[in-house]
N, C-alpha and C positions, 0 to 999 in steps of 0.2 A: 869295272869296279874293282877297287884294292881286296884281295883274299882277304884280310883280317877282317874288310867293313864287313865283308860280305857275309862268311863267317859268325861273325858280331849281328849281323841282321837278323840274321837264321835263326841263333841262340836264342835274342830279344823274341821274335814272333813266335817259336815253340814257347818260351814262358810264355806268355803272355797267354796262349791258347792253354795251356795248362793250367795258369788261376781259373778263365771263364770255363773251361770244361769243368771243372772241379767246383764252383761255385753253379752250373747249372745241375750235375746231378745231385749235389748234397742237399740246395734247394731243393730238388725233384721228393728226395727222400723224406727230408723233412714235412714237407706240406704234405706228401700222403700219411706221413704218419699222425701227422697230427690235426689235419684238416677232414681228412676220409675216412681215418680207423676209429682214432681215439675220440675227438669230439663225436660223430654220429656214438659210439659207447656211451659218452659219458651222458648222453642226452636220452638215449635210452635207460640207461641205468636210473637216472633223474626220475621220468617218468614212469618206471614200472614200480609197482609196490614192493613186490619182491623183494628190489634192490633200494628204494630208494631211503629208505629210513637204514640202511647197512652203511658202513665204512667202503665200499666201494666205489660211490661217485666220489667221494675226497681224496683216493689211491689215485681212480684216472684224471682227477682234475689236478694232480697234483705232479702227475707222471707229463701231462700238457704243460705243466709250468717247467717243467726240466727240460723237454725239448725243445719247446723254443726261445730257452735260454741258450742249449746248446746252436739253434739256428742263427741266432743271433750273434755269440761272439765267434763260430763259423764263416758267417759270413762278412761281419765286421772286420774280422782279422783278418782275411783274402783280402780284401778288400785296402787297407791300409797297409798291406804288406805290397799292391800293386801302386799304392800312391809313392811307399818308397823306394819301387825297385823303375818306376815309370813314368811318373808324375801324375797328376788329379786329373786333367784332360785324357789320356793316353786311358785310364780308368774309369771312363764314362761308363763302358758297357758293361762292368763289373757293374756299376751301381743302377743302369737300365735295370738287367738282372732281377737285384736284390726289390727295387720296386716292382718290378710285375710280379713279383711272387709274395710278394705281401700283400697287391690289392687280389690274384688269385687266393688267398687264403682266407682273405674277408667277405670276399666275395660269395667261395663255396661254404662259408661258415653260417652266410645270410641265408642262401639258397638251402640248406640242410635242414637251419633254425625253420621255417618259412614251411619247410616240406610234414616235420613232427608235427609242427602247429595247426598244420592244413591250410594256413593261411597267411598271405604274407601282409607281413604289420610295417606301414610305414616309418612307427617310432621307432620297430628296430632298425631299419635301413640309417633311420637317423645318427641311433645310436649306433651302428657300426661304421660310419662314417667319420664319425666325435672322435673314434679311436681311431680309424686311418689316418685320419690327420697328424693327429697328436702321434702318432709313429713315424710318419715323416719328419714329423719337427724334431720329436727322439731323433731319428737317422743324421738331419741336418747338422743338428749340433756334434756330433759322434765325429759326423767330417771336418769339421771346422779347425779342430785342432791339429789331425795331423798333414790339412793343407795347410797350417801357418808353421808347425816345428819343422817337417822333415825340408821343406826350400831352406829354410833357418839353419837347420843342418850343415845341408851340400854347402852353404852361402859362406859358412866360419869355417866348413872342413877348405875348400879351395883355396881363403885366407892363407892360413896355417900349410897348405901345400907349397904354397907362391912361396911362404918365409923361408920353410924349412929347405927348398929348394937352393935357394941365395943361402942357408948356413951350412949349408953340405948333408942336410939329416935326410931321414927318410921317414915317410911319414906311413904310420900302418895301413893299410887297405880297408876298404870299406866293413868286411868279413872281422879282421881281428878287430878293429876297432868294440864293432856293434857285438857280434855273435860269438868268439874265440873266449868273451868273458866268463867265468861261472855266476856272478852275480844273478842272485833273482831280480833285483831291480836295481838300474840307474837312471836316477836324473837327467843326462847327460845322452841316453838314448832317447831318440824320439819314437820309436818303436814300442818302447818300455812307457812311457808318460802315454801315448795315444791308448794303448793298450787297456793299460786301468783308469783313464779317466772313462775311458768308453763302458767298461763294467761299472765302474762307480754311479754315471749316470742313470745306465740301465736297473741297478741296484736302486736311488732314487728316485727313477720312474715306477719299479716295482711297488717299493715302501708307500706311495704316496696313494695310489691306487689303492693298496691293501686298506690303510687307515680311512680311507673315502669308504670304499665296502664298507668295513667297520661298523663306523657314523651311521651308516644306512640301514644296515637290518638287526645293529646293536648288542651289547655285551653278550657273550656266549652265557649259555643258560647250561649247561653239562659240563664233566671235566673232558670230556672226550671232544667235545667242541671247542675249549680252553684249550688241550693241546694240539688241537689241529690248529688253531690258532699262533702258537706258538708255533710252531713250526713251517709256517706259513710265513712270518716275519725273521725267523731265523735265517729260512731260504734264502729269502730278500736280501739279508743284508751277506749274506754270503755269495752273491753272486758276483758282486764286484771281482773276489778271488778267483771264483770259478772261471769266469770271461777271461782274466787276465792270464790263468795257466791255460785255457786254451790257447789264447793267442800265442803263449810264448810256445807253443807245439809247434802251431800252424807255420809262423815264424820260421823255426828252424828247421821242419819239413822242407819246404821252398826252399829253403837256402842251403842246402844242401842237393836238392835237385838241380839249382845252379848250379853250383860248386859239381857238381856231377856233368851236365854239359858243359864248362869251360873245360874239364879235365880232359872230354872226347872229341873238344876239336881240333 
């Protein structure tokens, strides 16, 4: 085999093991924090008199909305960062991953539910089913787009390689192109478009949720309940940002740990 492929090989299969190690412990981190500590909390907190009429089941039920917002564009953004460094296939097991740890996390959330109760209710098994679903579909769509930009991408970059080729230019590398910019957002990356469309949706699937709640147990009756409220929709709709400066971290983390093995071989 040619030193360069070989080389080239080595580099490729270290990343690669480097997205799924880092997407299985951060997962690991997340679902304990938020499957084993914080939900059995806030479920106690819920039920005990003590605490339950206090501001503290709305702190931890609120601190659960933060982390897996945080797990979510974590792993969404690994995750899209291996579709453009590898392609959608080559990233299957990235997205294996991200599914067994989200049916683990509904799973131990049923099991938990089920245990406080002393008894397990098959409307909730239903009901936590309705939401696994609807997470996958979240998920499906999340991928959808940046399996259509970033080939879309590669497809007009090699174009514009072939031209520039025949007029004598040269064309930037992948790196200046996408990552050498300061811009917070362009159009024009497909890294940057997946990134906050995927916050956006998730922002959307939030809000829509929330409003359903809402409708269900009905306008807040205190001001303390109005601005939990508020702020509860505030979060929502700020998530879209949140997600998208993760990502652009996550992003450039990686791409620089490339840029770091290309330099050592």
């Amino acid at each position: 085999m040619n030193t360069d492929l070989k080389l080239n090989a080595d580099t490729t299969r270290i990343s690669r093991k480097r997205l799924l190690l880092t997407l299985i412990v951060a997962s690991a981190v997340f679902f304990a924090l938020s499957s084993l500590i914080l939900s059995p909390l806030y479920i106690y907190t819920c039920s005990d008199v003590l605490y339950a009429t206090t501001a503290l089941p709305e702190i931890i039920d609120f601190v659960i909305d933060i982390v897996d917002v945080a797990a979510y564009a974590v792993s969404f953004s690994i995750i899209i960062y291996s579709i453009f460094k590898f392609t959608f296939k080559k990233s299957l097991g990235l997205i294996f991953v991200y599914i067994s740890f989200v049916i683990l996390k509904y799973l131990a959330n049923l099991i938990i539910t089920s245990i406080s109760d002393g008894v397990f209710s098959p409307d909730e098994a239903i009901y936590v089913l309705i939401y696994l679903v609807l997470e996958f579909i979240l998920f499906g769509i999340v991928l959808i787009l940046p399996s259509i930009l970033i080939p879309n991408y590669y497809a007009k970059r090699a174009v514009i390689e072939k031209a520039n080729v025949k007029l004598g230019k040269k064309t930037p590398s992948v790196h200046e192109e996408l990552f050498a910019s300061k811009k917070f957002f362009s159009t024009k990356n497909p890294l940057h478009l997946s990134a906050l469309v995927s916050g956006i949706i998730l922002s959307v699937a939030k809000i829509s949720t929330r409003i359903l709640f809402d409708m269900y147990i009905g306008l807040p009756t205190s001001f303390a309940d109005a601005a939990w409220m508020i702020a509860y929709y505030v979060s929502d709709i700020l998530i879209a940002l949140i997600v998208y400066a993760i990502s652009l971290y996550i992003f450039a983390h990686f791409e620089a740990k490339e840029l770091g093995d290309d330099n050592n071989r």
